[in-house]
C-alpha positions as CSV (number, residue, x, y, z in Angstrom):
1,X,57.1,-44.4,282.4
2,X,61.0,-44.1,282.6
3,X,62.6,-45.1,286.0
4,X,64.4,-41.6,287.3
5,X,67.8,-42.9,289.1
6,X,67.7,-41.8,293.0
7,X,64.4,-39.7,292.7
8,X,62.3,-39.5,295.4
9,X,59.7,-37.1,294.5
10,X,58.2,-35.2,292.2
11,X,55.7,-32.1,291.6
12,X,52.8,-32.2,289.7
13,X,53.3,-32.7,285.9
14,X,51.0,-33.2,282.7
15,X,52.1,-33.9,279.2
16,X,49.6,-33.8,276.1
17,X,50.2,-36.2,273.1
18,X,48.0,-35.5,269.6
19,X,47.7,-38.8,267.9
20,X,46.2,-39.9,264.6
21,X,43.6,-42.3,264.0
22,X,43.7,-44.3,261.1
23,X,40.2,-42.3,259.7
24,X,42.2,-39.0,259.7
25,X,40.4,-37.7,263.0
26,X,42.6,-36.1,265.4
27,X,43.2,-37.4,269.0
28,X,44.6,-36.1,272.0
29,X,45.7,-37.7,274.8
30,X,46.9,-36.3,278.2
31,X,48.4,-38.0,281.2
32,X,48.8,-36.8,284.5
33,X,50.9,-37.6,287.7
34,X,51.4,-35.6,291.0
35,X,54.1,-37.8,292.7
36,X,56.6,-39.9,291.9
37,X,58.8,-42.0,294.3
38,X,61.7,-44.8,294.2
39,X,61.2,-48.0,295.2
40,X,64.8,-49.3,295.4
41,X,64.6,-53.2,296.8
42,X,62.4,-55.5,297.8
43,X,62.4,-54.6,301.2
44,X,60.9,-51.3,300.2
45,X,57.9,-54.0,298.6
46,X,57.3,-55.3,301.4
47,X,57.0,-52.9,303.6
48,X,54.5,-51.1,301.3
49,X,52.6,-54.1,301.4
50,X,52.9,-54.6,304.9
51,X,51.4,-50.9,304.9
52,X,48.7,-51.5,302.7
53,X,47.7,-54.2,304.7
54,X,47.7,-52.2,308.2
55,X,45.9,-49.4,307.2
56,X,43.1,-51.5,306.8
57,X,43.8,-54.2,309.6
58,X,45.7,-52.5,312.4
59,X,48.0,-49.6,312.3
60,X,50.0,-50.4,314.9
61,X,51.0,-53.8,313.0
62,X,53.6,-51.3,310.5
63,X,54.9,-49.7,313.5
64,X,55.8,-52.9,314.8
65,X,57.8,-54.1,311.7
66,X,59.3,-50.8,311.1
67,X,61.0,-51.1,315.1
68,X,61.9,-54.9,314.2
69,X,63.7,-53.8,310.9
70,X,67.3,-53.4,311.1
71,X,67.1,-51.0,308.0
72,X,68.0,-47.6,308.9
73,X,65.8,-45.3,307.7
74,X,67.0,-42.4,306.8
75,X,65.2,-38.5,307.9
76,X,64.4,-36.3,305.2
77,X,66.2,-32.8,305.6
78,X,64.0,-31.2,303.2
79,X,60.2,-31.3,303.6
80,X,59.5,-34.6,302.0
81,X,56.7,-33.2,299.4
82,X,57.3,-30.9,296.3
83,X,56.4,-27.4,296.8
84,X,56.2,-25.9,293.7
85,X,55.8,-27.2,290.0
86,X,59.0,-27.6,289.1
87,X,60.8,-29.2,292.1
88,X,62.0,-32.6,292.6
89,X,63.9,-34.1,295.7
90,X,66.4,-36.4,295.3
91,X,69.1,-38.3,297.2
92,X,67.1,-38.9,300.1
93,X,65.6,-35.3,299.7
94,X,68.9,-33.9,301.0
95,X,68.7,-32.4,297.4
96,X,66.9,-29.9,295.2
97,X,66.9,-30.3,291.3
98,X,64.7,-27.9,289.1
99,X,63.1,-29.5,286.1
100,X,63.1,-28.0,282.3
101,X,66.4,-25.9,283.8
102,X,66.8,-24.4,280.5
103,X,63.3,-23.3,279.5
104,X,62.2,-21.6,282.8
105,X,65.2,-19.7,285.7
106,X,62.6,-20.4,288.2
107,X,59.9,-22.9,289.8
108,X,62.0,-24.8,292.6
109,X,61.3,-23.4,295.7
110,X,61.9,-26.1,298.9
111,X,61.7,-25.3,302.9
112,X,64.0,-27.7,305.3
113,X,61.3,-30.1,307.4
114,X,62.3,-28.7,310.7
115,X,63.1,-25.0,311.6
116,X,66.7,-24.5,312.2
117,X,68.6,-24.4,315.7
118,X,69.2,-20.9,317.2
119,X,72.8,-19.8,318.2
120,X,73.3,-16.5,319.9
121,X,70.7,-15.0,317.9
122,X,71.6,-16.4,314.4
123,X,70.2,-18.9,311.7
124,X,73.0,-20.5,309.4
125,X,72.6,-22.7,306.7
126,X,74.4,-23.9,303.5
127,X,74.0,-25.8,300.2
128,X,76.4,-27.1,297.9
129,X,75.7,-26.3,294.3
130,X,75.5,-29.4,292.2
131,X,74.5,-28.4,288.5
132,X,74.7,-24.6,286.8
133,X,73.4,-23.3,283.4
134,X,76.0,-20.8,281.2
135,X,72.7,-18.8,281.0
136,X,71.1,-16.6,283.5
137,X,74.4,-16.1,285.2
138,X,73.3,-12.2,286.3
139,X,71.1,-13.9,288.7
140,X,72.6,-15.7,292.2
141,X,69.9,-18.5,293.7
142,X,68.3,-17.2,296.6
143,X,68.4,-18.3,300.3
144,X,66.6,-17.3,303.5
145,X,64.5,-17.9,306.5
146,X,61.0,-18.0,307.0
147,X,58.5,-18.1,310.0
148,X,55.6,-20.5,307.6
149,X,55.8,-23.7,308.0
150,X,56.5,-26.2,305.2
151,X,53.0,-27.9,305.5
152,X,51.4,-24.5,305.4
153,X,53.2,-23.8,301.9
154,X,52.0,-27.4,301.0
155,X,48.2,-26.7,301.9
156,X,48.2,-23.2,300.5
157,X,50.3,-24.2,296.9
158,X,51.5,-20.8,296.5
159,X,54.3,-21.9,294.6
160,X,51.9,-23.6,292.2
161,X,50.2,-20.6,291.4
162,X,50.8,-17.0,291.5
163,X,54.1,-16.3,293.8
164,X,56.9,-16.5,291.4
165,X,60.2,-16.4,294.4
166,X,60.6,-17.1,298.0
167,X,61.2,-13.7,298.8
168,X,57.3,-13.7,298.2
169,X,56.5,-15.6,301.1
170,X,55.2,-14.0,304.1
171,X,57.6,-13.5,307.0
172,X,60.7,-14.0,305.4
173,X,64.1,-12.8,304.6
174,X,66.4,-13.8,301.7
175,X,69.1,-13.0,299.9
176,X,70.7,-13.7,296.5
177,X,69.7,-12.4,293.4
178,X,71.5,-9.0,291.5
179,X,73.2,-8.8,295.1
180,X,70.2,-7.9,297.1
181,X,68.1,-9.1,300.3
182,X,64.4,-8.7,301.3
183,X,62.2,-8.7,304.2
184,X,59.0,-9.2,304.1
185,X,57.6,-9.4,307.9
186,X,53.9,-8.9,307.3
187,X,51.5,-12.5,307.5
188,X,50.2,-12.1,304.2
189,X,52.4,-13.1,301.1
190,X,53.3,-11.2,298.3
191,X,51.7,-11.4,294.9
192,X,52.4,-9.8,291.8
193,X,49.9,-7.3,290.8
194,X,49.9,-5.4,287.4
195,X,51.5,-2.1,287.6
196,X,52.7,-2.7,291.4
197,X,56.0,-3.2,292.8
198,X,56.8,-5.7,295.1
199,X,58.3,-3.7,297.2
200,X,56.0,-1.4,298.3
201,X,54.7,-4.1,300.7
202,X,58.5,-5.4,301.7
203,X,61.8,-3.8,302.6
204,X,64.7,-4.5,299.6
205,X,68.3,-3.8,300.0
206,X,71.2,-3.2,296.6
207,X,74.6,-3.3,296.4
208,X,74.1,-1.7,293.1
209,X,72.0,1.5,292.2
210,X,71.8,0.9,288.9
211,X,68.6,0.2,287.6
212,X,66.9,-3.2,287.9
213,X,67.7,-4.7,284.4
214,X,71.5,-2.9,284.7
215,X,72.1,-5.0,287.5
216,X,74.2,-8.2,288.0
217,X,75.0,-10.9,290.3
218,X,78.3,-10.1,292.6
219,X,79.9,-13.4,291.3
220,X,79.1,-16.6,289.3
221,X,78.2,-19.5,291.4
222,X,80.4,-22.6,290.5
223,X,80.1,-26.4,290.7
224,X,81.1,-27.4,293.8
225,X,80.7,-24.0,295.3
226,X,79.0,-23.8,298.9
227,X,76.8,-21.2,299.7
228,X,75.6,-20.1,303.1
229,X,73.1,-18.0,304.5
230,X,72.8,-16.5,307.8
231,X,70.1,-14.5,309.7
232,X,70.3,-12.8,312.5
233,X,69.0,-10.5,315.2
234,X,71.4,-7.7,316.0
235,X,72.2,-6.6,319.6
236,X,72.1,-3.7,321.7
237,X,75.4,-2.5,320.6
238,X,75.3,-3.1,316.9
239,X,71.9,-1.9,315.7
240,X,71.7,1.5,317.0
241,X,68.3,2.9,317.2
242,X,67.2,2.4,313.1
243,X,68.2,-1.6,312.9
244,X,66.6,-4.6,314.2
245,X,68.3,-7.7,312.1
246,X,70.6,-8.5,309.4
247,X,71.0,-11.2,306.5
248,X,74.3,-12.2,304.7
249,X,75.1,-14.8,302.1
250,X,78.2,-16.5,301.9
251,X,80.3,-18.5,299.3
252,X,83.0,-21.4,300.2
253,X,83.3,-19.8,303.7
254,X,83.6,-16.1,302.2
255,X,81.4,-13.4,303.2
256,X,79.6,-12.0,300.0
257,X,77.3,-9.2,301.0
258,X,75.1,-8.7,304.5
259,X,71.8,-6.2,304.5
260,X,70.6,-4.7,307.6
261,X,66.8,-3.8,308.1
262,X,65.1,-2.0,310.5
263,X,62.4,-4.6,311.1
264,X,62.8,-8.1,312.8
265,X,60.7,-11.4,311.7
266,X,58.4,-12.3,314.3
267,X,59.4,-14.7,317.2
268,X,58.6,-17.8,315.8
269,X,60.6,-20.8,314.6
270,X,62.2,-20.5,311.3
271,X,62.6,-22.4,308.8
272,X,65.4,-22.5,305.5
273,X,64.4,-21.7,302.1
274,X,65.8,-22.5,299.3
275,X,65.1,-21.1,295.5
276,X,66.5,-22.7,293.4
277,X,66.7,-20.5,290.4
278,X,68.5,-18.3,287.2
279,X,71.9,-20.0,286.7
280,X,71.6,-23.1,289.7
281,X,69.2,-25.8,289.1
282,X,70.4,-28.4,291.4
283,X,72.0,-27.9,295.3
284,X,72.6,-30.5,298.4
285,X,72.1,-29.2,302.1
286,X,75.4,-29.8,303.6
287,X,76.0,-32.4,306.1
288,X,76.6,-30.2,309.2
289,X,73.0,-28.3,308.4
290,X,71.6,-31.7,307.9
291,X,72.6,-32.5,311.4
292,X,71.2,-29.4,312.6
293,X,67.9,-30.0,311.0
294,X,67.4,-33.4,312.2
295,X,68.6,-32.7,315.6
296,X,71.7,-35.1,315.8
């Protein structure tokens, strides 16, 4: 197996081989790995070792050397585990990267570890976009908030198996896309069914109202570029008596678009989400939402 530079983890992956014997018969072969992480010094050895060892001595042995180290260690921003097949977290899982960009705009869906920090009623986050395809440039990534937990996406796998986007989680709201926002405040997600729309079960917002495959992103996301997302719960004053909340995404500062719904997420921590899809396969939470998430 190839060493992958700065990786950290990595979703599930097969790969089939078909071999020939030297009789003419056929074989095939077919390897399998679920996770993949960096070991970058012998420190890191040793303390796997060391791990190994107190797991089947005394646990309290690794906590011990871990206090005693004067390695820093440093928190995971993203939840530290793949979350759907085509996800992989690198530089110290501070970063999202897509696999097999070019063959498939979608399959990287990541949630932050801990739910983000409320300010006067809003959520903000933001991402800086690392690589882009020339292809699938109608589509913008998508980013939101959600009320699941990480580890309840992990144990369910949803994103392994039949919900294609984030906007398909259960009480969540994103934005991105053809310049469009969702909410979905129900406790059950939402799967595709033949010959039913999505949103029949969730509220959608357009800035276009031309139809579906007419429609195009507002702007073409850059590298370099930071995009932002912010959630929030309107007031009194602001939502009159037909709106509850608002989502907006932003690029390098900029307001691109906000939706307003008439329906609120329930009052429960939330947590970012990031898909990583269409054009973007690779983005970076930014420092100052890194310091949010891990509470510095």
């Amino acid at each position: 197996m190839a060493r992958l530079s700065r990786l950290c983890a990595m979703a599930d992956c097969s790969v089939s081989l078909t071999a020939c014997r030297g009789d003419g018969e056929l074989v095939s072969c077919r390897g399998c790995f679920q996770l993949v992480k960096e070991r970058p010094d012998s420190e890191h050895f040793a303390l796997c070792w060391l791990q190994e060892q107190s797991e089947e001595e005394e646990p309290s042995k690794l906590l011990e050397a871990l206090r005693c180290s004067e390695t820093r260690w440093p928190t995971p921003v993203m939840f530290p585990a793949p979350l759907s097949n085509k996800c992989c977290l690198t530089n110290m899982m501070s970063s999202a990267l897509r696999r097999e960009p070019q063959q498939v705009p979608r399959g990287c869906v990541a949630l932050s570890r801990l739910a983000l920090p409320e300010r006067d009623g809003s959520y903000f986050f933001s991402v800086r976009v690392d690589r882009v395809l020339p292809s699938w440039t109608s589509r913008l990534p998508f980013l939101g908030v959600t009320c699941v937990s990480p580890e309840e996406v992990h144990r369910s796998r949803c994103f392994f198996g039949s919900l294609p986007h984030a906007f398909c989680l259960a009480e969540s709201a994103v934005a991105g896309g053809t310049g469009e926002a969702w909410l979905h405040a129900e406790s059950w997600p939402l799967v595709p069914k033949l010959g039913q729309q999505l949103e029949a079960e969730a509220t959608r917002r357009h800035l276009s109202s031309l139809p579906e495959h007419r429609r195009a992103a507002p702007f073409v996301p850059r590298c370099g570029d930071l995009l932002g997302c912010r959630y929030r719960n309107l007031r009194e004053a602001e939502k009159g008596p037909e709106l509850a909340s608002a989502i907006g995404l932003y690029v390098n500062g900029d307001l691109a678009f906000e939706f307003d719904f008439p329906r609120r997420l329930p009052s429960k921590p939330l947590y970012a989400v990031v898909d990583v899809c269409h054009c973007v396969y690779q983005v970076t939470m930014q420092p100052s939402a890194e310091d949010l998430l891990m509470g510095s």
